[in-house]
C-alpha positions as CSV (number, residue, x, y, z in Angstrom):
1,X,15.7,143.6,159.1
2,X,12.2,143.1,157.4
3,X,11.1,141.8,154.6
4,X,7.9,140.1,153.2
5,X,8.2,137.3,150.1
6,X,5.4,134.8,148.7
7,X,5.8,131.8,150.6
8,X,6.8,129.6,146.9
9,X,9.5,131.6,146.3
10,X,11.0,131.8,149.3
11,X,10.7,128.0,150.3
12,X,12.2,127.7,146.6
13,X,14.8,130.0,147.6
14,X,15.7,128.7,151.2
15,X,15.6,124.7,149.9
16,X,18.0,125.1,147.1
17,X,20.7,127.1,149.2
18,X,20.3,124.9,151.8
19,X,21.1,122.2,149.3
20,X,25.1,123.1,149.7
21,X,25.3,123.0,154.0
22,X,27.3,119.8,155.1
23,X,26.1,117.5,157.2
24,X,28.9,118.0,159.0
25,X,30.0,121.4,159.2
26,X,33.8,122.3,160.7
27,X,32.3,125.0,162.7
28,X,28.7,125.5,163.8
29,X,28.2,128.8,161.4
30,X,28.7,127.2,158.6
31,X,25.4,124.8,159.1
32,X,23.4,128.7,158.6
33,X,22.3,130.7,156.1
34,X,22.9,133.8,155.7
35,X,20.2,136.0,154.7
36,X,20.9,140.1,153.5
37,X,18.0,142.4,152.8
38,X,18.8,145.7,150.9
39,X,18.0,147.4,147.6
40,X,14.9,145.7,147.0
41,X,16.4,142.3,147.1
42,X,16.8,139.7,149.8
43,X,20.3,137.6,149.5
44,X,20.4,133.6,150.8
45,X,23.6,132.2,150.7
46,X,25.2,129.0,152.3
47,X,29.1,128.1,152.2
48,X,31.0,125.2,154.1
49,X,34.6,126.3,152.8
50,X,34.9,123.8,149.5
51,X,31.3,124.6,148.1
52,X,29.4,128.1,148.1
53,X,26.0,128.7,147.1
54,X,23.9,132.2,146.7
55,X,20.9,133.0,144.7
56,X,19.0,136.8,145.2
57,X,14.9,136.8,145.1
58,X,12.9,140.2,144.8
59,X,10.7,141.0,148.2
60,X,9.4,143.8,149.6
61,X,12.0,145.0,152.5
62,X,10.8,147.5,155.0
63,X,14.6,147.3,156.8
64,X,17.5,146.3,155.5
65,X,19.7,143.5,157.7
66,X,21.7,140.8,157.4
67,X,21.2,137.7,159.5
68,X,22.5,134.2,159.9
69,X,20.0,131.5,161.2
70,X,19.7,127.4,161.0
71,X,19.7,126.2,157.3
72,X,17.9,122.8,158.1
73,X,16.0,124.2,160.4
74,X,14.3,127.4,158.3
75,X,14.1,125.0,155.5
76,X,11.9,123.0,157.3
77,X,9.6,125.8,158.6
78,X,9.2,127.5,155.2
79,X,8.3,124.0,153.3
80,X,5.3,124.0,156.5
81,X,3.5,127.2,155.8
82,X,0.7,128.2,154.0
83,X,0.5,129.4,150.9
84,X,0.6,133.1,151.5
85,X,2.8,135.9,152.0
86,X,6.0,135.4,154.7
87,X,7.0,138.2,157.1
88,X,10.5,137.5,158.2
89,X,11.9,140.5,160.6
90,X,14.7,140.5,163.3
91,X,13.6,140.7,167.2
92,X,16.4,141.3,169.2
93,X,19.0,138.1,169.1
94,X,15.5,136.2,167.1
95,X,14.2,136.2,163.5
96,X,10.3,135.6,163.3
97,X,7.9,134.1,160.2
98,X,4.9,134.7,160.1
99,X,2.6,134.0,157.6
100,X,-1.2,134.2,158.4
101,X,-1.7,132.8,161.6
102,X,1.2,130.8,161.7
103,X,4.7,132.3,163.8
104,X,7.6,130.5,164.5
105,X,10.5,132.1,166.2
106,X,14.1,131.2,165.6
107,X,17.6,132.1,167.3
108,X,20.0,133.5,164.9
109,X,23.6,132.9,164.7
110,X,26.6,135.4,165.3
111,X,27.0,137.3,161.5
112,X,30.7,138.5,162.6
113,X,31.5,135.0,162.6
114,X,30.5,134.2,159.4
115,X,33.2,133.7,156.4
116,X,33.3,135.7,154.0
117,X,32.0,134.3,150.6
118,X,34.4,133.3,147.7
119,X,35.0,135.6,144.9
120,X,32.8,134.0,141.8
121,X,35.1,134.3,138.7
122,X,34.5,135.4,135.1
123,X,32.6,133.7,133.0
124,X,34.5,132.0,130.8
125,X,31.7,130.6,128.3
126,X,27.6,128.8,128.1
127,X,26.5,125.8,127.4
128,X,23.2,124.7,127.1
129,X,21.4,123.3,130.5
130,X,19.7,120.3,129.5
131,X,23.0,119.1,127.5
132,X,25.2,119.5,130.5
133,X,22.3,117.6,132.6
134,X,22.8,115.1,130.6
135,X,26.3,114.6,129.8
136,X,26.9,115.2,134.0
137,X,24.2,112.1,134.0
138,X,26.2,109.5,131.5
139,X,29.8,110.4,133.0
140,X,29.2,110.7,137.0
141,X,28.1,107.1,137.0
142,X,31.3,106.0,136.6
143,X,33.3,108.5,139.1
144,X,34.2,106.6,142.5
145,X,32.3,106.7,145.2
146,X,35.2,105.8,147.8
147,X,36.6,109.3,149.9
148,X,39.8,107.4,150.6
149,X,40.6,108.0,147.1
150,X,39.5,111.3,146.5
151,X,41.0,112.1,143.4
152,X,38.8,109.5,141.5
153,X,35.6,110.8,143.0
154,X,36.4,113.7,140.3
155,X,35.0,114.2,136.9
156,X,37.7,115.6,134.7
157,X,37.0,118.6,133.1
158,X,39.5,118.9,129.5
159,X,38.5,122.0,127.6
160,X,40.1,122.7,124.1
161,X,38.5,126.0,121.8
162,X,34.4,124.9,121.6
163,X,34.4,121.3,123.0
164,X,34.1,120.1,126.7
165,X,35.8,116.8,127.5
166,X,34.3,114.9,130.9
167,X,35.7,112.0,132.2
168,X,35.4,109.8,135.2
169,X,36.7,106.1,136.6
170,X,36.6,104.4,139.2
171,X,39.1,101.8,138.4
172,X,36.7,98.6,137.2
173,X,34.8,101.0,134.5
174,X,35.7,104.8,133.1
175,X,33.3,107.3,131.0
176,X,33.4,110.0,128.7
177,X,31.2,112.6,127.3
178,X,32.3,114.9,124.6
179,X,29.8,118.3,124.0
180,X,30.3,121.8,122.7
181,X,29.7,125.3,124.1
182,X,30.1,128.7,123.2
183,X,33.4,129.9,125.3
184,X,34.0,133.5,126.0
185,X,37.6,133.2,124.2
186,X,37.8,130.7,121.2
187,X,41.0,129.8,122.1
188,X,41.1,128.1,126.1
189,X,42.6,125.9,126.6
190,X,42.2,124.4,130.2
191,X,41.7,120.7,132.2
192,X,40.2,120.7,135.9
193,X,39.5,118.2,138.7
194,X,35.6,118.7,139.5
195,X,34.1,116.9,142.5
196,X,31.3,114.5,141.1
197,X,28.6,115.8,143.4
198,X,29.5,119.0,142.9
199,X,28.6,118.2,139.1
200,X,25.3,116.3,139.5
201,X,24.1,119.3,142.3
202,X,24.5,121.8,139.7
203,X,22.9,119.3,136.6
204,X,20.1,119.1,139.3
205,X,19.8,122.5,140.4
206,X,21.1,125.0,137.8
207,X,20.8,122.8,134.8
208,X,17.3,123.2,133.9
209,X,17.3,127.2,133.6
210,X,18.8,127.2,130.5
211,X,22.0,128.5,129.4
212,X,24.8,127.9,131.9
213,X,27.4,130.1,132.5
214,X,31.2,128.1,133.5
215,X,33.1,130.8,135.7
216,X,36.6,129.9,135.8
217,X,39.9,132.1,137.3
218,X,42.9,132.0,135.7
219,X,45.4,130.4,138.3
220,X,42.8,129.6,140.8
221,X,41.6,126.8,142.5
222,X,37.7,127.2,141.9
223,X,35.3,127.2,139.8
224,X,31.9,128.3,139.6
225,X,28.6,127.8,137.8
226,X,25.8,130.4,137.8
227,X,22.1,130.1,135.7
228,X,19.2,131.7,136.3
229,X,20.1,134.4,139.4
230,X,21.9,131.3,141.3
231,X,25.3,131.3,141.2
232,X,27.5,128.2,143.2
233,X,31.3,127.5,143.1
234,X,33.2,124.6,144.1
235,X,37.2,124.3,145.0
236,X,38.7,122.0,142.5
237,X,40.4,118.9,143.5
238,X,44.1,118.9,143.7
239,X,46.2,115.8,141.9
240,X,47.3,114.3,138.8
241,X,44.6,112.1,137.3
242,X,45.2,108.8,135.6
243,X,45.6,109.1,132.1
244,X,42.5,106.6,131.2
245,X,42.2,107.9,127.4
246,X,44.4,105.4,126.4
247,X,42.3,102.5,127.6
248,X,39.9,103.2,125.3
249,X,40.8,100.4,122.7
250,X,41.6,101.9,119.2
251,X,39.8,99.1,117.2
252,X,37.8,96.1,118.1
253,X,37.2,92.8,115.7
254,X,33.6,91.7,117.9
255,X,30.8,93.9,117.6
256,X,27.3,93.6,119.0
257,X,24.4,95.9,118.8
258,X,21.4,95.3,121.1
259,X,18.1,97.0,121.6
260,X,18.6,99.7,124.8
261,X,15.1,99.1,126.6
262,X,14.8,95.6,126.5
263,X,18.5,94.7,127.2
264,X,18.1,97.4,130.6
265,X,15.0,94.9,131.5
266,X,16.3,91.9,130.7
267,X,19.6,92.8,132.9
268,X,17.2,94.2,135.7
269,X,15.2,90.8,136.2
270,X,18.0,88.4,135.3
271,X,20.4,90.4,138.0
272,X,17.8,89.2,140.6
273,X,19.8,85.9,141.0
274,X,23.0,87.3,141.1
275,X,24.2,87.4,144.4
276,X,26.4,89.7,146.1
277,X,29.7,89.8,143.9
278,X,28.6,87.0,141.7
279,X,28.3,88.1,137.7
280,X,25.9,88.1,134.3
281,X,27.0,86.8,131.7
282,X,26.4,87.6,127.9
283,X,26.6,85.5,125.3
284,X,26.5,86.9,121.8
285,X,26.0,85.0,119.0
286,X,24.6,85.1,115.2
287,X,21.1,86.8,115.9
288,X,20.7,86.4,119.7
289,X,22.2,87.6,123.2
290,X,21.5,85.3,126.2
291,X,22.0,86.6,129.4
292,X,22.1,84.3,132.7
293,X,23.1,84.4,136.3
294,X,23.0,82.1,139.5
295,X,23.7,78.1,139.0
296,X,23.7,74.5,140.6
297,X,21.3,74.5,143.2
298,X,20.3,78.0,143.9
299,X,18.0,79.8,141.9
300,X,19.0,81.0,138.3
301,X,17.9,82.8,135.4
302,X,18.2,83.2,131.8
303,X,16.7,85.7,128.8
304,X,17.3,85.9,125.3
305,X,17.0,88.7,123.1
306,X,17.7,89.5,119.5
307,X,21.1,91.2,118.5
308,X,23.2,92.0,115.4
309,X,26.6,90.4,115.6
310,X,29.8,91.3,113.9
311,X,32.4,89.0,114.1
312,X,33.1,85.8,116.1
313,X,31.0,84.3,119.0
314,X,31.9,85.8,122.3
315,X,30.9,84.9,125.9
316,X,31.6,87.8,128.4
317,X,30.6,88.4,132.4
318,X,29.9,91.8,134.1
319,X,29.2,93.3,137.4
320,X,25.6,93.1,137.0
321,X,25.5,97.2,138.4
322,X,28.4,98.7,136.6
323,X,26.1,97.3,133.7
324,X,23.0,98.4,134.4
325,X,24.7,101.7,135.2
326,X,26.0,102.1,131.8
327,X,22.8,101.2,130.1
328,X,20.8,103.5,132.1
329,X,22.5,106.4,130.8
330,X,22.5,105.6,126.9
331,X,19.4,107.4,125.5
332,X,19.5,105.7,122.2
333,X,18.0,102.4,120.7
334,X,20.4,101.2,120.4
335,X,23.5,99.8,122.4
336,X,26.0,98.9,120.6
337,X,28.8,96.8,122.2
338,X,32.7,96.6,120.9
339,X,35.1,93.3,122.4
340,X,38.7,92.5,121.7
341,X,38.6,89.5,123.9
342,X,36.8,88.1,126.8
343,X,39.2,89.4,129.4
344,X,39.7,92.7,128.3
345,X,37.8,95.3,128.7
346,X,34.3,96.1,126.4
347,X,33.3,99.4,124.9
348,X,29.7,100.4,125.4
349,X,28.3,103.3,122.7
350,X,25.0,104.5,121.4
351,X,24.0,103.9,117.9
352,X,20.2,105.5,116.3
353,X,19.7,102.0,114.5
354,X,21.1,98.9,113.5
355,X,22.1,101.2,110.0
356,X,24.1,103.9,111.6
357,X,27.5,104.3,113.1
358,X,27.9,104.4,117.1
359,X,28.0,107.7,118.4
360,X,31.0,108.1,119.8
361,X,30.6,111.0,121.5
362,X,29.7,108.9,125.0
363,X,31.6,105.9,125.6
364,X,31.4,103.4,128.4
365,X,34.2,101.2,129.4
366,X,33.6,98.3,131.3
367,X,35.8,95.7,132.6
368,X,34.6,92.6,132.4
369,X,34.4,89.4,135.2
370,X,36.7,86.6,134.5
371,X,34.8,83.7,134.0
372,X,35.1,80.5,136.3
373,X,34.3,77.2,134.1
């Protein structure tokens, strides 16, 4: 095998496949790439049994080949050479770069033991990049980060006719998103367990090249995701997922709308006092929110800020992250909050201006701290 590539777009190439090896691979193979040369276009591809990845770039190939070679280990080389064309070609059990005077030789990896790569499925519809990006954004934050529970580290994927459903909890807080897309047959109707990394790798890596394409397979257990000349799939996670819709309260007496930017602030420098497992509160009433954390003799703070209130007075605690979290992710003004009562839990939405109705195609459902008097 031969080939020669710019050195941008192969380093391009290489980093984003490598992007999908584990850290831990079940059998030394699977920490390689595996790079195929023919018909004018050089194939890198990675694959660790749950999560594939394989993208094709245009070089010029004076021998076809296929090899397999260090992922980590190439990625580093590629990222350390000039700007200038890259010779890669096999020599004997090696595979050599060179580009300009620099040469590094690598040993490659037995091919024959490679896996074979899964099957991407059909397309089944697009949706736009940027608006996956971000709905991936608001509704991962909120997906568990704890292994020993694996079917809450899962965004759930419902899909009825043109709208896309994500949701994601983590026991003490739950999102959901609500977008649309243009699916290949009006009439899906489908619901899937998506690993939560495997969502924010693709918003990171596929999102931005526009249109995306979902690949799903009709009785299978993966799914895939292509954009661009990259294409990636994932196996889905098996298990029942809590039914966490019906936690979202169907009306609320207290609501409190709050100014996004300064209240994300405000939470950021009064949170400094909080310590580990300790709370903020919020207390909302007629024209003002104060915010305070820490008390008696170690240090404490407190901020006020202006906010429109509905209904009665209401004092409320969170986990200063899970609230920072959720604010993070609303990209409006506006933050409106909705109560019932102290202990249960509190709706966050976005809302344009103090005029307008939420929008209540993101919401953010926090449970609150119980307060200790």
């Amino acid at each position: 095998m031969k080939f020669t590539v710019e050195r941008d777009i192969l380093t391009d190439a290489v980093s984003w496949a490598a992007r999908s090896l584990s850290p831990r691979p079940p059998v030394p193979v699977l920490s390689g790439l595996l790079i195929t040369a023919e018909d004018g276009l050089v194939s890198i591809a990675s694959f660790d049994y749950e999560t594939s990845a394989q993208l094709e770039i245009e070089a010029d190939i004076e021998e076809t080949g296929r090899i397999l070679v260090s992922g980590r280990l190439l990625n580093d080389i590629v990222r350390s050479l000039p700007a200038a064309p890259v010779t890669v070609e096999t020599d004997g059990s090696k595979v050599v770069l060179t580009c300009r005077s620099s040469r590094f030789s690598l040993a490659t990896m037995p091919v024959d033991e490679y896996p074979s790569l899964p099957q991407m499925p059909d397309s089944a519809g697009t949706i736009h990049g940027d608006a996956f990006a971000d709905a991936v954004a608001q509704v991962t934050v909120a997906a568990s980060k704890d292994d020993t529970l694996p079917i809450l580290t899962a965004v759930k994927v419902e899909i009825e006719g043109d709208r896309i459903t994500l949701l994601a909890t983590d026991r003490y807080r739950l999102a959901m998103k609500e977008l649309t897309w243009q699916p290949a047959d009006p009439s899906i109707s489908q619901s899937l367990l998506v690993k939560s990394r495997t969502l924010t790798e693709v918003a990171k890596s596929l999102a931005g090249g526009g249109d995306l394409q979902l690949r799903l397979a009709e009785g299978s257990d993966l799914v895939g995701f292509s954009s661009g000349g990259r294409r990636t799939t994932s196996l889905l996670v098996d298990g029942d997922y809590p039914k966490i819709r019906a936690l979202f309260p169907e009306s609320s007496p207290i609501h409190a709308a709050v100014q996004t930017a300064p209240l994300v602030e405000a939470v950021k420098r009064v949170a400094l006092v909080a310590e580990r497992n300790t709370a903020v509160r919020m207390v909302f009433t007629d024209g003002q929110v104060t915010l305070d954390a820490g008390a008696g003799d170690d240090a404490s703070a407190n901020e006020t800020l202006d906010a429109q209130l509905e209904g009665e007075d209401i004092t409320v605690a969170f986990n200063p992250s899970y609230l920072s979290e959720g604010l993070n992710v609303i990209d409006t003004p506006f933050v409106r909050f909705s109560f019932t009562t102290p202990p249960k839990p509190a709706l966050m939405t976005a809302q344009q201006d103090l005029e307008s109705e939420e929008q209540d195609d993101y919401r953010y459902l926090v449970m609150p701290v119980r307060l200790t008097h």
